[in-house]
C-alpha positions in Angstrom: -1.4 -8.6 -2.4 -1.5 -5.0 -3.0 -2.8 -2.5 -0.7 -4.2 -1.3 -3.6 -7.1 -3.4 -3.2 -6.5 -3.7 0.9 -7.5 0.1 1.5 -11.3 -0.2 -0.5 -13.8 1.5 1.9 -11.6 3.3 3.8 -13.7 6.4 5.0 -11.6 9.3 3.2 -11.9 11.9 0.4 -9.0 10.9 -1.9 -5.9 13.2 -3.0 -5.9 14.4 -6.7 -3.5 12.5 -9.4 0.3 12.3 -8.7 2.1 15.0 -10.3 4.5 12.8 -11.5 1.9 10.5 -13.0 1.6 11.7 -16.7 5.1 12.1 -17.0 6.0 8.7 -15.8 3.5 7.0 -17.9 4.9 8.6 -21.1 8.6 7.7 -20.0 7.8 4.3 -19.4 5.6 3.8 -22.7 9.3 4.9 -24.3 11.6 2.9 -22.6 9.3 -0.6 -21.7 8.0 -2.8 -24.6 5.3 -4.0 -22.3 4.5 -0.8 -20.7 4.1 0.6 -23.9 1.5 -2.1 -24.5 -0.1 -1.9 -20.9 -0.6 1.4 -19.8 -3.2 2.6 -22.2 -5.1 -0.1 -21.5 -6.2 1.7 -18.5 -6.8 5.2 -19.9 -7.1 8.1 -16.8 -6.9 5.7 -14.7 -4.1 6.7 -11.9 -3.1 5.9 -8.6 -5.1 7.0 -5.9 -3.7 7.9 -2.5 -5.0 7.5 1.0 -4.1 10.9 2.7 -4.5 10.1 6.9 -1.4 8.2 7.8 -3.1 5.7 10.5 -6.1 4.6 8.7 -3.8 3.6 5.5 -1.4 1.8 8.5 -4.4 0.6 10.5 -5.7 -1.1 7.0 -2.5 -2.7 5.8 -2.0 -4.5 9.4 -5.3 -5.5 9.3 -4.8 -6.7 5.5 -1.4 -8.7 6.3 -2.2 -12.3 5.5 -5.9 -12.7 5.0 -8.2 -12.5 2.1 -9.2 -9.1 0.5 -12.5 -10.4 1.4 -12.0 -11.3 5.6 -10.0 -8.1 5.2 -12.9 -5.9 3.9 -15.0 -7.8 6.6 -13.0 -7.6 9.5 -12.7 -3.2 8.2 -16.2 -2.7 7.9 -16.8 -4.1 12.0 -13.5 -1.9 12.6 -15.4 1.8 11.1 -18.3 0.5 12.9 -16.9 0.1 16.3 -14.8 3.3 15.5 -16.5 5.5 12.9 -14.0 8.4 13.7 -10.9 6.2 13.1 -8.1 8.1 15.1 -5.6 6.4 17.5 -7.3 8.0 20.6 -10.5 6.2 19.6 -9.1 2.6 18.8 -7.4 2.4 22.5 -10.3 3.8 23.6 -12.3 0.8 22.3 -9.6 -1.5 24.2 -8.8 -5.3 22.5 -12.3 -6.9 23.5 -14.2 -4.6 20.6 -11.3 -5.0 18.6 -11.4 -8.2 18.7 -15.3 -8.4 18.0 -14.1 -7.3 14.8 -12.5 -10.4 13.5 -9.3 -9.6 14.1 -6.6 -11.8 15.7 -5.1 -11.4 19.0 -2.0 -10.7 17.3 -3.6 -8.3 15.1 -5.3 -6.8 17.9 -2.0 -6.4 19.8 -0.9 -4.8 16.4 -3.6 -2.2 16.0 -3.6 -1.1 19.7 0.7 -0.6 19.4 0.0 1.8 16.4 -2.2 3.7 17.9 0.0 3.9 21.1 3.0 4.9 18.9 0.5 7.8 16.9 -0.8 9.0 20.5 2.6 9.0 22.8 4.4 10.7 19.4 6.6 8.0 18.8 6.6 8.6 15.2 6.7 11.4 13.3 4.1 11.7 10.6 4.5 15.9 9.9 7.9 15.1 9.3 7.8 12.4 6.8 7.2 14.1 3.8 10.7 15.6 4.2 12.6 12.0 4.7 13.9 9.5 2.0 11.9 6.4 1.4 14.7 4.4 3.4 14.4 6.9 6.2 10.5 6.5 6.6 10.6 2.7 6.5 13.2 2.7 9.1 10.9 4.5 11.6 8.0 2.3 10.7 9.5 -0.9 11.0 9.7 -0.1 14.7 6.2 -0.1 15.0 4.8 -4.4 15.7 3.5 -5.5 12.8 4.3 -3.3 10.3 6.8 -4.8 7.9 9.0 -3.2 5.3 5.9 -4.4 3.0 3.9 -2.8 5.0 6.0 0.5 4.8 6.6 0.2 0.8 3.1 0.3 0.5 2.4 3.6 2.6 5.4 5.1 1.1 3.0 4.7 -2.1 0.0 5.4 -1.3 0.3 7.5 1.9 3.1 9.7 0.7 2.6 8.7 -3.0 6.4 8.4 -3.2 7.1 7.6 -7.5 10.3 5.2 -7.4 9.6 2.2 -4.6 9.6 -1.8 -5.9 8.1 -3.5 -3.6 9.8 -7.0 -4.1 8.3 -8.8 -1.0 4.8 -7.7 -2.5 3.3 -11.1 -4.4 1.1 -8.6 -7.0 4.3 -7.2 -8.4 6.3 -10.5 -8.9 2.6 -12.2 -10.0 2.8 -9.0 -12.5 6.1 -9.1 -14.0 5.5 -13.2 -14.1 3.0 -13.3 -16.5 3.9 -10.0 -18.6 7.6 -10.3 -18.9 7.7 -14.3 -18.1 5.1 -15.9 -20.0 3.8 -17.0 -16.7 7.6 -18.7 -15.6 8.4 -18.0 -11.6 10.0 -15.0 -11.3 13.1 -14.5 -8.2 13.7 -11.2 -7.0 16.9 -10.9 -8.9 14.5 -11.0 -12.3 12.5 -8.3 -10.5 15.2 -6.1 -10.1 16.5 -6.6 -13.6 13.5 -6.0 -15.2 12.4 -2.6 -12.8 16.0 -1.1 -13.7 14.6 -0.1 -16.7 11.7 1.7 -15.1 13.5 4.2 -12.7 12.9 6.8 -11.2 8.9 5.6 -12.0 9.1 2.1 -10.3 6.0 2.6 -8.6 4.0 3.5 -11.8 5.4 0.6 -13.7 4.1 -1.7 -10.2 0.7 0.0 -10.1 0.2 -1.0 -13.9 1.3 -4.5 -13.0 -1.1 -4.7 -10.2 -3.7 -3.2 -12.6 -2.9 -6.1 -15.1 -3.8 -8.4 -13.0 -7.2 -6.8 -11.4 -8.3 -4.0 -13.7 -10.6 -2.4 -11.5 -8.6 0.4 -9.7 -9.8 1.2 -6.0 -10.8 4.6 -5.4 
């Protein structure tokens, strides 16, 4: 699943198109048979980015392993217990409200380390826009929960990084199944054969997969 479709009703004004986005799209239209055929299918549409670094974490823990919609359920309890979503706010709330929320103990558990890590300045979000994608997923990793999923996908639409293939992501191999595959099972060495072709725009050529598989593009 795509965060894509896991950050819907997040409570945030959106950041403009990716500067790289235009340029991409043409590139890939050039080099990719079915890019060429996919991509203007979906006009001006573009990725859209989440710009407050918890709230895009807080959402893709919550996300992990549920429905988009006990996800979008279990969000709209969470903005309602916190309607000023920062870390101070979720511990202050404490793991019964959290809980009221829908959420598991272990998600709870999650939610309540990330906003320890954000309030005791365990990780660095000023400084991430200066790191390499490997170097950010490194520091997030340490944080419970998050997975290097769970990192690709801020790297994309936190930090709206152009080049990440989120293999472990079920959307992209779904994507490059039916498009390049005739619908065969794809393995993560097909992935990687087919996204060599799309570098340095591997996250454009992912967000059009994920797009060809739910047109409707969250904003």
């Amino acid at each position: 699943m795509a965060l894509g479709k896991e950050i819907a009703g997040a409570a945030a004004v959106p950041l403009e198109v990716p500067s790289y986005w235009e340029e991409a799209k043409l590139e890939l239209m050039k080099r990719d048979r079915i890019m060429k055929k996919l991509i203007p299918l979906f006009g001006d549409l573009h990725l859209v980015g989440h710009p407050d670094p918890f709230t895009t974490l807080a959402r893709s823990l919550i996300g992990q392993q549920v429905t988009p919609k006990a996800a979008d359920a279990a969000w709209g309890k969470l903005l309602v217990c916190c309607p000023k979503l920062t870390p101070a706010n979720v511990a202050k709330a404490g793991a019964e409200q959290l809980s009221a929320c829908g959420l598991s103990k272990r998600k709870t558990e999650y939610i309540l380390d990330l906003a320890d890590n954000f309030k005791a300045k365990k990780v660095h979000p000023n400084l991430w826009a200066g790191m390499d994608d490997e170097a950010v997923i490194a520091e997030l990793v340490q944080i419970r929960g998050v997975t290097r999923w769970t990192a690709e996908m801020f790297l994309i639409f936190n930090l709206l990084r152009p080049n990440v293939l989120p293999l472990d992501d079920p959307g992209l191999t779904q994507g490059i199944s039916r498009n390049y595959f005739s619908g065969e099972p794809v393995s993560r060495s097909d992935a990687r054969e087919v996204s060599a072709n799309w570098e340095p725009w591997r996250t454009v050529a992912t967000w059009y997969l994920w797009r060809s598989l739910d047109p409707v593009a969250v904003e």
